[in-house]
C-alpha positions, -999 to 999 in steps of 0.1 A, spaced: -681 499 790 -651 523 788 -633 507 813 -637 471 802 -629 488 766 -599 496 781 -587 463 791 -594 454 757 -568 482 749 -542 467 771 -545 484 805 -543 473 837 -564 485 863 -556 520 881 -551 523 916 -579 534 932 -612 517 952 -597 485 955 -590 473 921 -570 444 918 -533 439 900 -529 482 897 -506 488 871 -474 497 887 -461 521 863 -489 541 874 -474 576 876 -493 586 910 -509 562 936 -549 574 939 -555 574 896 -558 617 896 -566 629 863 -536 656 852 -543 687 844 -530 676 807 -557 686 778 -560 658 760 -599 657 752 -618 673 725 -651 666 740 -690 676 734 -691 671 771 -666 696 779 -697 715 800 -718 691 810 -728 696 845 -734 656 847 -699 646 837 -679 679 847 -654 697 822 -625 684 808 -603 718 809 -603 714 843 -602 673 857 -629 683 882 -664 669 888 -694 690 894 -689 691 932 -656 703 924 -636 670 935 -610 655 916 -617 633 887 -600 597 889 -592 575 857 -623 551 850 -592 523 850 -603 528 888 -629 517 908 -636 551 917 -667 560 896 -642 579 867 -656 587 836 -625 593 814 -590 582 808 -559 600 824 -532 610 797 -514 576 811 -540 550 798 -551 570 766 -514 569 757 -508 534 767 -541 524 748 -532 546 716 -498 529 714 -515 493 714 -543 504 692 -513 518 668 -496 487 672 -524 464 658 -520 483 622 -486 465 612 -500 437 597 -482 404 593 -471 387 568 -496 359 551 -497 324 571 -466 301 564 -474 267 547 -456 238 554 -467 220 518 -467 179 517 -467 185 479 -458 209 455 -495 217 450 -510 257 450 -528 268 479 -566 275 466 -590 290 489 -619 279 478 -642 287 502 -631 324 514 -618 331 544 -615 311 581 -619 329 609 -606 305 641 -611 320 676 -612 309 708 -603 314 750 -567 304 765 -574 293 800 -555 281 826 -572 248 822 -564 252 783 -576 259 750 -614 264 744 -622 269 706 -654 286 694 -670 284 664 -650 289 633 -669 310 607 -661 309 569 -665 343 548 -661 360 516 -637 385 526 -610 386 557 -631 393 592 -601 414 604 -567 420 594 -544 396 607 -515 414 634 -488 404 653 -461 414 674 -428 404 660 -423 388 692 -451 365 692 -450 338 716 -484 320 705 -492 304 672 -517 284 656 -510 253 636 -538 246 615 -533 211 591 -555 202 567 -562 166 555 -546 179 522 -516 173 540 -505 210 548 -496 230 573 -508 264 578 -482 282 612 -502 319 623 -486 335 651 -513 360 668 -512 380 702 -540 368 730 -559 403 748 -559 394 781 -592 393 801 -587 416 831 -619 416 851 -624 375 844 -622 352 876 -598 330 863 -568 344 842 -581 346 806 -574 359 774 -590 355 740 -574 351 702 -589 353 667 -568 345 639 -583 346 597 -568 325 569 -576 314 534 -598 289 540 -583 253 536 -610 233 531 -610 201 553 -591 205 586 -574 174 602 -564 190 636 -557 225 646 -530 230 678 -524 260 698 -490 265 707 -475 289 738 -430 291 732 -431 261 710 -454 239 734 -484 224 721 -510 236 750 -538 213 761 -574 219 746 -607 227 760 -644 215 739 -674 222 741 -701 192 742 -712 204 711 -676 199 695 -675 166 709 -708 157 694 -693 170 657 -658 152 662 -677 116 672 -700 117 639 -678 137 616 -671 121 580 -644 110 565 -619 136 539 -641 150 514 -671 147 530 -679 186 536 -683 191 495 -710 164 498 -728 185 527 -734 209 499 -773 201 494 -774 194 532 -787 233 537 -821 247 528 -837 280 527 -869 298 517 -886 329 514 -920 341 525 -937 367 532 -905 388 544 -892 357 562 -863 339 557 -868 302 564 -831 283 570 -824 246 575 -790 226 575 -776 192 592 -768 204 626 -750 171 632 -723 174 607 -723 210 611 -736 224 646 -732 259 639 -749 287 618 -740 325 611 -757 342 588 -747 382 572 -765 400 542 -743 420 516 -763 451 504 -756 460 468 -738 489 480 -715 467 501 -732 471 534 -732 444 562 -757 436 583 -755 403 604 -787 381 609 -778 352 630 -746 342 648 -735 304 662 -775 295 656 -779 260 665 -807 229 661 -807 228 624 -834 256 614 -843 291 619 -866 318 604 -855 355 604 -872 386 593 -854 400 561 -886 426 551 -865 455 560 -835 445 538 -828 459 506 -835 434 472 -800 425 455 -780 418 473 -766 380 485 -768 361 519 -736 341 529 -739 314 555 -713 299 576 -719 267 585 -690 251 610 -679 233 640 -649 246 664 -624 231 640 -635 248 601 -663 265 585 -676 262 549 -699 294 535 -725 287 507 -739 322 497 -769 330 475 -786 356 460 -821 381 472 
């Protein structure tokens, strides 16, 4: 999990058992650990893992980077740099979307936040599920040298322009990498395009996003899917149902009174479910988002 972590991080393999594309810059050429202190660890004697103050494992060989394929357990001082500076670099947020307006109208977000993620792929865009909440999912960061940006128009008539940075999939067969942008949410969405240097890139569905774009209804329609969800509880269940056909895809997160967060469902599918909610306290609210690849809308009530 710590390797893959850090690929998540930004770093490239390390040079060692035969993994593929080593990072160059790679200060030596078999992924040695330095002798550099850079671990404040409960491990530090641990027979099983060896000792930090020396990069040695318990036979007394020499500990590799676990960027390797070379059984390593921790980072060199190369890669934890390399993945502090990117994880440092993901705190400068960006400013809000620009919207290109059709009319002079105010933005109103009715319905929360959108959340629109998806895979870049060499055969082009694939979009997930977009998911609709009361509060931003993440903060919203960019380099100011973006080369990718979402275009999100709304039937409105507006359009919404988010530059975001793709992390790169390093262990995937095909070259990969995965984006996840949050907006107000727009309401009705027309199209939404995925662009690479100004290019429009080519995009990827599901069947299930397929299915939703054949029967989907025309502007306005998604206020009038209101009374389209159901729910009900008994005996510590929690009994959903919702038009899977207009909208093929359910999440589902409880908000304690104290503001906790725990998640009951994600992209649940056929049009029903029953969770268990006897362990969760009274008070609080459930919000649902109910969506295709393209927008999300969340209904939220009370416990």
């Amino acid at each position: 999990m710590v390797h893959e972590m850090g690929h998540n991080h930004s770093l490239s393999h390390a040079p060692c058992g035969g993994a593929a594309s080593p990072d160059p810059a790679f200060p030596n050429t078999n992924a040695d650990l330095s002798a550099l202190p850079i671990y404040n660890s409960l491990y530090d004697n641990d027979t099983q893992i060896g000792t930090l103050s020396a990069p040695l494992t318990p036979s007394n060989t020499q500990m590799k980077d676990v960027m390797g394929y070379c059984g390593g357990t921790w980072f060199s001082d190369f890669s934890y740099v390399r993945a502090q500076q990117f994880a440092e670099s993901r705190t400068l947020a960006i400013p809000q979307p620009l919207v290109l307006a059709a009319t002079g109208a105010d933005i109103v977000a009715a319905d929360g936040y959108l959340t629109i993620s998806g895979e870049l792929t060499a055969q082009g865009v694939l979009l997930h599920p977009a998911t609709a909440s009361a509060a931003r999912l993440r903060n919203d960061t960019a380099g100011a040298k973006s080369t990718y940006e979402l275009r999100v128009h709304s039937v409105a008539g507006q359009t919404y322009k988010l530059p975001f940075d793709p992390v790169s999939v390093a262990d995937a067969k095909d070259e990969t990498s995965h984006f996840w942008v949050s907006m107000p949410n727009p309401g009705d969405i027309a199209t939404v395009e995925v662009l690479h240097n100004g290019q429009v890139l080519a995009m990827r569905q599901p069947s299930q996003v397929q299915r939703f774009k054949a029967v989907s209804q025309p502007s306005g329609a998604a206020q009038g899917m209101a009374s389209s969800v159901g729910w009900t509880v008994q005996n510590g269940r929690l009994n959903l149902t919702w038009n899977a056909v207009q909208e093929p895809f359910l999440s589902l997160m409880y908000v304690a009174p104290n503001g906790d967060k725990t998640v009951l469902g994600n992209r649940l599918q056929n049009g029903s479910a029953t969770l268990d909610i006897g362990g969760l306290p009274s008070g609080g609210r459930f919000d649902l988002s109910l969506s295709s690849a393209m927008q999300a809308r969340l209904v939220s009530f009370p416990h």
